[in-house]
DRENGU-445501 format. One record per residue (C-alpha): residue number from 1; residue in one letter; chain; x negated, y negated, z negated. Coordinates in Angstrom, 2 decimals. Layout:
residues N
{NUM 'A' 'A' {X Y Z}}
...
***
This chain:
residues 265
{1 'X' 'A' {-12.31 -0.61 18.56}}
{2 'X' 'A' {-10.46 2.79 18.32}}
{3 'X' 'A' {-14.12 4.83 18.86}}
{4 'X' 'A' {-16.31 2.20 16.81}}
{5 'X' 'A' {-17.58 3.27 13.34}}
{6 'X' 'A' {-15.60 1.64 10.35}}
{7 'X' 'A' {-18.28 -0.31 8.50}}
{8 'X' 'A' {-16.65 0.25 4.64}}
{9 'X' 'A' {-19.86 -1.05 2.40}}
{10 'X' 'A' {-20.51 0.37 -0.99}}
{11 'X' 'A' {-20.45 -1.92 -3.76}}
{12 'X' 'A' {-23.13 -0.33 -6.00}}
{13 'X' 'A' {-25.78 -0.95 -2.61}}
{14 'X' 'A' {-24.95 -4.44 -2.09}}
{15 'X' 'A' {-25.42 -5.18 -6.19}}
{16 'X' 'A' {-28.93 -3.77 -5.59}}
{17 'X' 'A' {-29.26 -6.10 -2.76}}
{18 'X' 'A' {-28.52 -8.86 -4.96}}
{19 'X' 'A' {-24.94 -9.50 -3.06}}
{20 'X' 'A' {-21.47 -9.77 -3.70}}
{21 'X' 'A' {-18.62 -9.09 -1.39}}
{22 'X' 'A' {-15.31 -11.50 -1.38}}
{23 'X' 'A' {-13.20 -8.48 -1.57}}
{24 'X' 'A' {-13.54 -5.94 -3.41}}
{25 'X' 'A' {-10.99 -2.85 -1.41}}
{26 'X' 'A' {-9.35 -0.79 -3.97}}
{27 'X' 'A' {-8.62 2.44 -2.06}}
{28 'X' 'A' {-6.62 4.43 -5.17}}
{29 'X' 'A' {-5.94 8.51 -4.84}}
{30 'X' 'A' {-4.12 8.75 -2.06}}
{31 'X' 'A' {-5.76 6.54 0.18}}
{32 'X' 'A' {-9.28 8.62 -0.82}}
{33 'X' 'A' {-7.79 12.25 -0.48}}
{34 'X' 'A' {-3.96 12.25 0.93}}
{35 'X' 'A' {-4.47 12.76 4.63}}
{36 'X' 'A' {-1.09 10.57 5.96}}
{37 'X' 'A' {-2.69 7.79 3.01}}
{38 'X' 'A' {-5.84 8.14 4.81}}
{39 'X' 'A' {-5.05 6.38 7.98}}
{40 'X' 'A' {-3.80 3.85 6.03}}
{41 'X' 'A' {-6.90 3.20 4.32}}
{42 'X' 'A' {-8.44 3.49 7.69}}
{43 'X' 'A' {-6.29 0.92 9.48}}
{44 'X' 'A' {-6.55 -1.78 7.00}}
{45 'X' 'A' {-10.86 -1.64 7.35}}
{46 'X' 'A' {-10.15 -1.58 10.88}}
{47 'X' 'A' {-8.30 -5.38 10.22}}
{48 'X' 'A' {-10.66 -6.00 7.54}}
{49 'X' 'A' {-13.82 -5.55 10.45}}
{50 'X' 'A' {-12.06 -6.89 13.35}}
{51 'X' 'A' {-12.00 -10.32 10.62}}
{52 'X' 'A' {-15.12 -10.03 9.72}}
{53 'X' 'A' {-14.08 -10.13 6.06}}
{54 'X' 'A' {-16.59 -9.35 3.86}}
{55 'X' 'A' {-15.77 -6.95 1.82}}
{56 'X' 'A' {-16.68 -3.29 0.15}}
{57 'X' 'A' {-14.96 -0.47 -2.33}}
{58 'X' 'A' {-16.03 1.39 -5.19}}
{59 'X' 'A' {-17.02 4.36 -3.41}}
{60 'X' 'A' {-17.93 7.48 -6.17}}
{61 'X' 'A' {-17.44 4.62 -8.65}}
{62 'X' 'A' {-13.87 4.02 -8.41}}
{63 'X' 'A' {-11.22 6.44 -10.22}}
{64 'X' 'A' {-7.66 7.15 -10.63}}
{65 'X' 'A' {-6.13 4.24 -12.24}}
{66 'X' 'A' {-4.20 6.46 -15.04}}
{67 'X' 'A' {-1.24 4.91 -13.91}}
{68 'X' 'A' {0.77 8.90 -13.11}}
{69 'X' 'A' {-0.54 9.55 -16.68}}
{70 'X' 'A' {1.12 6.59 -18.26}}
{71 'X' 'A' {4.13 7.11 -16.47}}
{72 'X' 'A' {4.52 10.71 -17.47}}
{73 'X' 'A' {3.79 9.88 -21.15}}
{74 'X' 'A' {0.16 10.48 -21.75}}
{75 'X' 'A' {-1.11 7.64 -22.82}}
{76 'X' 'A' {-4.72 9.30 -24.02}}
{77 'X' 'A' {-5.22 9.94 -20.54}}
{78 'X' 'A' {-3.99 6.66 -19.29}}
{79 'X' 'A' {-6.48 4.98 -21.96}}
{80 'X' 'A' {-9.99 7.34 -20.77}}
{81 'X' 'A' {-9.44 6.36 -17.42}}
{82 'X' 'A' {-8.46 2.70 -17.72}}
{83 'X' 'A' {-11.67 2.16 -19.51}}
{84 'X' 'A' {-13.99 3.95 -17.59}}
{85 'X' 'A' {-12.62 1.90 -14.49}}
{86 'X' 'A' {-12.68 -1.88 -16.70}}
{87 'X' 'A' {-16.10 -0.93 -17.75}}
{88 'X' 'A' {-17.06 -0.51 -13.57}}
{89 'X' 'A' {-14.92 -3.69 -12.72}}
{90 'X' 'A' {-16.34 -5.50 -15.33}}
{91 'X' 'A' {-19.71 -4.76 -14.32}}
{92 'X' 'A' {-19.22 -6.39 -10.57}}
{93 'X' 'A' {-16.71 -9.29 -11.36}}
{94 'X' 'A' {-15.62 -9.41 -7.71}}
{95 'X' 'A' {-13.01 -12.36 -7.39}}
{96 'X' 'A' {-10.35 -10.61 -5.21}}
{97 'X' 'A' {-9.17 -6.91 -5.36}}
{98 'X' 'A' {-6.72 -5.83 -2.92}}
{99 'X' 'A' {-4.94 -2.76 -2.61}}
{100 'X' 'A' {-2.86 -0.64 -0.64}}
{101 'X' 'A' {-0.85 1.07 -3.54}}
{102 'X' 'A' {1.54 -0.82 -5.31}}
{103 'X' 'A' {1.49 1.37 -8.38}}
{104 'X' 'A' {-2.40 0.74 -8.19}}
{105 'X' 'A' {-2.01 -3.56 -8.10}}
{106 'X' 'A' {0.77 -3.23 -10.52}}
{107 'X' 'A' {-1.53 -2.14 -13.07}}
{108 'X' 'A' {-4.57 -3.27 -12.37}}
{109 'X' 'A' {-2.41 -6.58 -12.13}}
{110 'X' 'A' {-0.42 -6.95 -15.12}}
{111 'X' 'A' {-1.97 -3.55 -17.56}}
{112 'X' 'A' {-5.95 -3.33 -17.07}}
{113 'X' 'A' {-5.82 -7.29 -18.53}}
{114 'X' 'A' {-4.33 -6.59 -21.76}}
{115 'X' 'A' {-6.47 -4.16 -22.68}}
{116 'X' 'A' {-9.89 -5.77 -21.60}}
{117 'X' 'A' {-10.15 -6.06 -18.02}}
{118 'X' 'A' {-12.18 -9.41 -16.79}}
{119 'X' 'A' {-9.90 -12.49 -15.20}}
{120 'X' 'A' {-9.36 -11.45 -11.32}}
{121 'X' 'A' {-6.53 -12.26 -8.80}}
{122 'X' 'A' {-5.35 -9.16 -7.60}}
{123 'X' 'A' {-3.30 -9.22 -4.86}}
{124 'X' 'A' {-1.98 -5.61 -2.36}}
{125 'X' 'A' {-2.18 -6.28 1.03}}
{126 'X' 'A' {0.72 -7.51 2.18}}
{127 'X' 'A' {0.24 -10.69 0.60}}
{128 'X' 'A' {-3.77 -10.50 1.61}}
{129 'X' 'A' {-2.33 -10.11 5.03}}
{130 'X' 'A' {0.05 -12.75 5.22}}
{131 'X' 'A' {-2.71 -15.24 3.45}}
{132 'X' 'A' {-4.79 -14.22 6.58}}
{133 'X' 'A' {-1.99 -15.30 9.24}}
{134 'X' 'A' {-1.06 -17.96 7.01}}
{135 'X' 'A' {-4.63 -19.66 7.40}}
{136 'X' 'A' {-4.74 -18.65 10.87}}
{137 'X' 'A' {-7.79 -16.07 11.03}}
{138 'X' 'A' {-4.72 -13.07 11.65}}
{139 'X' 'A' {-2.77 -13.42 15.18}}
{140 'X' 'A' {-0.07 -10.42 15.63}}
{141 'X' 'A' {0.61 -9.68 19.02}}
{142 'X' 'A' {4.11 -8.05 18.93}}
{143 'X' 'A' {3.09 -4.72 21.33}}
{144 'X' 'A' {4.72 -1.57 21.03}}
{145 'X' 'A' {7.06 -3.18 18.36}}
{146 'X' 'A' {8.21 -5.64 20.23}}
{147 'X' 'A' {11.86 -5.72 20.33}}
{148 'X' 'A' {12.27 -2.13 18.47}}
{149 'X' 'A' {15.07 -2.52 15.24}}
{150 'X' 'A' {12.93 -2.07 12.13}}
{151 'X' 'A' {13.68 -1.71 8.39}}
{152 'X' 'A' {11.71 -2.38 6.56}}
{153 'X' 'A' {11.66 -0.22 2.46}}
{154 'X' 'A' {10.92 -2.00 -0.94}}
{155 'X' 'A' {8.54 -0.41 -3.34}}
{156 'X' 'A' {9.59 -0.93 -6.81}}
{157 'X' 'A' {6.33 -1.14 -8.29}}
{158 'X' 'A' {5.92 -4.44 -5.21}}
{159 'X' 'A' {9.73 -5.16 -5.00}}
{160 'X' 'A' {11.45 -5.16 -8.42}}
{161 'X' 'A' {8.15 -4.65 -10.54}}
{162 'X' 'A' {6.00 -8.04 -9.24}}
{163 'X' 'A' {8.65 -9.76 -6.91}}
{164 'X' 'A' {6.69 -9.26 -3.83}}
{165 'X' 'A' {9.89 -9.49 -0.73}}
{166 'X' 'A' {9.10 -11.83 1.55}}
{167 'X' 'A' {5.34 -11.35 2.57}}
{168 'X' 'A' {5.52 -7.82 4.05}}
{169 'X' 'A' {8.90 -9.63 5.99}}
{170 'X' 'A' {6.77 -12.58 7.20}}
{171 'X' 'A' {4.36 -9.85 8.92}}
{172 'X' 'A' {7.03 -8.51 10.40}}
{173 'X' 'A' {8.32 -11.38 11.94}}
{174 'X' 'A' {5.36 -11.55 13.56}}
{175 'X' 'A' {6.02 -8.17 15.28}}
{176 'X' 'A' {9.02 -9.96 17.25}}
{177 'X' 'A' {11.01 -6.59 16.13}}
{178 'X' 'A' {14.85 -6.84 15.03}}
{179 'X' 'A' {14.62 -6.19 11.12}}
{180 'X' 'A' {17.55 -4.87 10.35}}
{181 'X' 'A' {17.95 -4.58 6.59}}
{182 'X' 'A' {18.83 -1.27 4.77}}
{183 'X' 'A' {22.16 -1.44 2.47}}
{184 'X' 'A' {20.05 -1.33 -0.63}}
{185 'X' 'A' {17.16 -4.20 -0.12}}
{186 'X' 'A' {15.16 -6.91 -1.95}}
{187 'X' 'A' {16.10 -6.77 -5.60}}
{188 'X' 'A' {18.80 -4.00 -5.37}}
{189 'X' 'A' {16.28 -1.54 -3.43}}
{190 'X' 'A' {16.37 2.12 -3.86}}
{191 'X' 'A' {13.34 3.99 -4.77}}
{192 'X' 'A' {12.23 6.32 -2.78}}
{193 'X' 'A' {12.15 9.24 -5.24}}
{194 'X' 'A' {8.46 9.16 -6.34}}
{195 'X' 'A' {7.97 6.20 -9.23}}
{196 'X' 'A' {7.17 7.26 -12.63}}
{197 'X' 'A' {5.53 10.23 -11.70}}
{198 'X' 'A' {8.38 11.59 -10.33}}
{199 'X' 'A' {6.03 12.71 -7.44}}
{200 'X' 'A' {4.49 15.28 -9.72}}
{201 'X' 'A' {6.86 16.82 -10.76}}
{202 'X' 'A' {9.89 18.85 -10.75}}
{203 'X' 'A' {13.43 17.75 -9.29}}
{204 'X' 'A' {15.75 17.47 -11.90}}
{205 'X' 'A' {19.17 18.57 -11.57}}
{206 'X' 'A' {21.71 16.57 -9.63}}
{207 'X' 'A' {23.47 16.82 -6.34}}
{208 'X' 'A' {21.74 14.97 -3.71}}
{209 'X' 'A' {17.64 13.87 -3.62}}
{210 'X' 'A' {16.58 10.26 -4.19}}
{211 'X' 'A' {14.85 10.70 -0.76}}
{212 'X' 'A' {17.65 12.26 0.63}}
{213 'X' 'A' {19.64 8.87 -0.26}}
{214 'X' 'A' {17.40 6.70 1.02}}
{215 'X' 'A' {16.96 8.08 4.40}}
{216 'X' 'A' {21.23 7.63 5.52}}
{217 'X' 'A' {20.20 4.31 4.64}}
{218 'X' 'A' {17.57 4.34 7.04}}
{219 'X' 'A' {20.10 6.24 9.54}}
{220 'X' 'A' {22.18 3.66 9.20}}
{221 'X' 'A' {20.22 1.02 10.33}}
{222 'X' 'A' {19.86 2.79 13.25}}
{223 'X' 'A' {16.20 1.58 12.88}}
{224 'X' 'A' {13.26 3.54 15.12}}
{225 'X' 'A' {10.75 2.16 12.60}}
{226 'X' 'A' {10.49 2.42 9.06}}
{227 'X' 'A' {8.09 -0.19 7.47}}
{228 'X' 'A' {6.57 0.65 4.29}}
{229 'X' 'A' {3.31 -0.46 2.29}}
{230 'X' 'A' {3.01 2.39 -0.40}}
{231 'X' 'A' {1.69 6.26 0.14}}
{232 'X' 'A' {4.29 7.63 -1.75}}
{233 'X' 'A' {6.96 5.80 -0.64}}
{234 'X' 'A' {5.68 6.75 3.25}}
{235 'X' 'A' {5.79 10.62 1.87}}
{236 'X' 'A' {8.92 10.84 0.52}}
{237 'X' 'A' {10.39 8.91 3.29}}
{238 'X' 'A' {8.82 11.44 5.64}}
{239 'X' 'A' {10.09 14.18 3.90}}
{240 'X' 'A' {13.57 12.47 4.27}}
{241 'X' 'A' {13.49 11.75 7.70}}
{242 'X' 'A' {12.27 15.64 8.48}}
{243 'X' 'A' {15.46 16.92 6.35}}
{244 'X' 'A' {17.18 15.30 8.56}}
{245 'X' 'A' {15.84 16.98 11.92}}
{246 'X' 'A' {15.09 12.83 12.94}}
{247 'X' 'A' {10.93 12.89 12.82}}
{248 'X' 'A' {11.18 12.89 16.50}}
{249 'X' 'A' {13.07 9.64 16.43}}
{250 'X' 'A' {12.07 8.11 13.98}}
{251 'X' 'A' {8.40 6.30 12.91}}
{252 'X' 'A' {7.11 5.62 8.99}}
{253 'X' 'A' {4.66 2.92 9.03}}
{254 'X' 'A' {2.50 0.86 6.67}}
{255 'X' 'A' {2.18 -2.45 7.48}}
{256 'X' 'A' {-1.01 -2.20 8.52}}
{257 'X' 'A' {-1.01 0.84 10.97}}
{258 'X' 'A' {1.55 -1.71 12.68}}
{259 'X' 'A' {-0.57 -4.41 12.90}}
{260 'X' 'A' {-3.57 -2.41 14.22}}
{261 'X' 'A' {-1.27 -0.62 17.05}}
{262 'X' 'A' {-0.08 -4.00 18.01}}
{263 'X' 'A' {-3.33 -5.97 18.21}}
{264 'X' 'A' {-5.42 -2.50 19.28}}
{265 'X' 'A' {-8.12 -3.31 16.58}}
***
């Protein structure tokens, strides 16, 4: 499927064909305009096509949650773009929304609700992938991963913000790697630098990076693979890994980019 055009439907064209999709694909900032985010947005439609799962995204429609402005203190700006993205989501009242940003599901999750946001289940897709291999329509083929020592990194806004652990490990099981667990995991993972806007802005004094932390973790582990399921987290992780001259060694992958290298969707 690697030379087959992505079929990514626009929600505003199927309304005006009278349809709904199941899904609606929530792509967020990065995955639109971050280059290493894009190929994650383009592996998960690859999984979403090979299923035939019907599906679309927002398209022009969809914009930045507001979620960097809330976390850096402006709430004015947090406010005009939560309701100019309730007023679209309320328009379409699509059942499921999936993402592949935690800081996206977190607040489309537990903040757009409060403050008028129609009753949806919104889930990121680690747990939209693991419902598909729980009910048998997703079969992982272990591939290039096979055997290879993984660890696998926590996102706080999916780890310690929403108690999301085991589903991304479940996929990985599937992989028939060796996880072998970072230092700092689960409820006592590090962050990876980025959270609360930290990725826009300055370092602040101290001695060693967040980053820089996390990645002798990773050494440690003496993992090939990194596993991740949030663009920032992949970044700074990246960024890490290259400090320490170890990018030739050394993989970061969303969940999904695994799962399509291992099944060849």
């Amino acid at each position: 499927m690697e030379n087959t055009k992505l079929n990514v439907p626009i929600m505003s064209e199927l309304a005006a064909e009278g349809k709904q999709p199941e899904i609606l694909f929530w792509v967020g900032c990065a995955g639109s305009f971050d280059q290493r985010a894009q190929k994650i947005t383009v592996a998960f439609c690859k999984i979403l096509n090979a299923l035939n799962i019907d599906f679309a995204i927002l398209g022009k429609e969809e914009s930045c949650t507001g979620d960097p402005a809330r976390r850096a203190g402006n709430e004015f700006i947090f406010q005009m773009k939560a309701q100019e993205n309730i007023m679209t989501l309320n328009t379409y009242k699509v059942k499921t929304i999936v993402t592949t940003c935690p800081h996206c599901f977190n607040i489309l999750k537990n903040e757009y609700p409060k403050i008028g946001m129609y009753d949806a289940q919104v889930v990121h897709h680690s747990q939209f992938l693991q419902q598909l291999i729980d009910d048998g329509k997703l079969k992982i083929d272990g591939g290039n991963f096979k055997g290879k020592t993984i660890t696998y990194h926590d996102s706080c806004y999916l780890g310690r913000a929403n108690d999301v652990y085991e589903a991304p490990r479940k996929i990985l099981e599937q992989l028939d790697a060796n996880l072998n667990e970072m230092a700092e995991n689960k409820s006592r993972g590090l962050c990876c630098g980025a959270g609360g806007a930290q990725m826009f802005k300055e370092d602040e004094e101290g001695n060693k990076r967040i980053n820089t932390k996390r990645t002798e973790q990773i050494l440690d582990t003496n993992a090939t693979v990194v596993a991740a399921n949030c663009p920032f987290c992949i970044t700074m992780l990246q960024d890490g890994i290259k400090e320490k001259e170890k990018q030739d060694n050394i993989m970061v992958l969303d969940l999904s980019e695994m799962i399509v290298q291992s099944n060849n969707f």
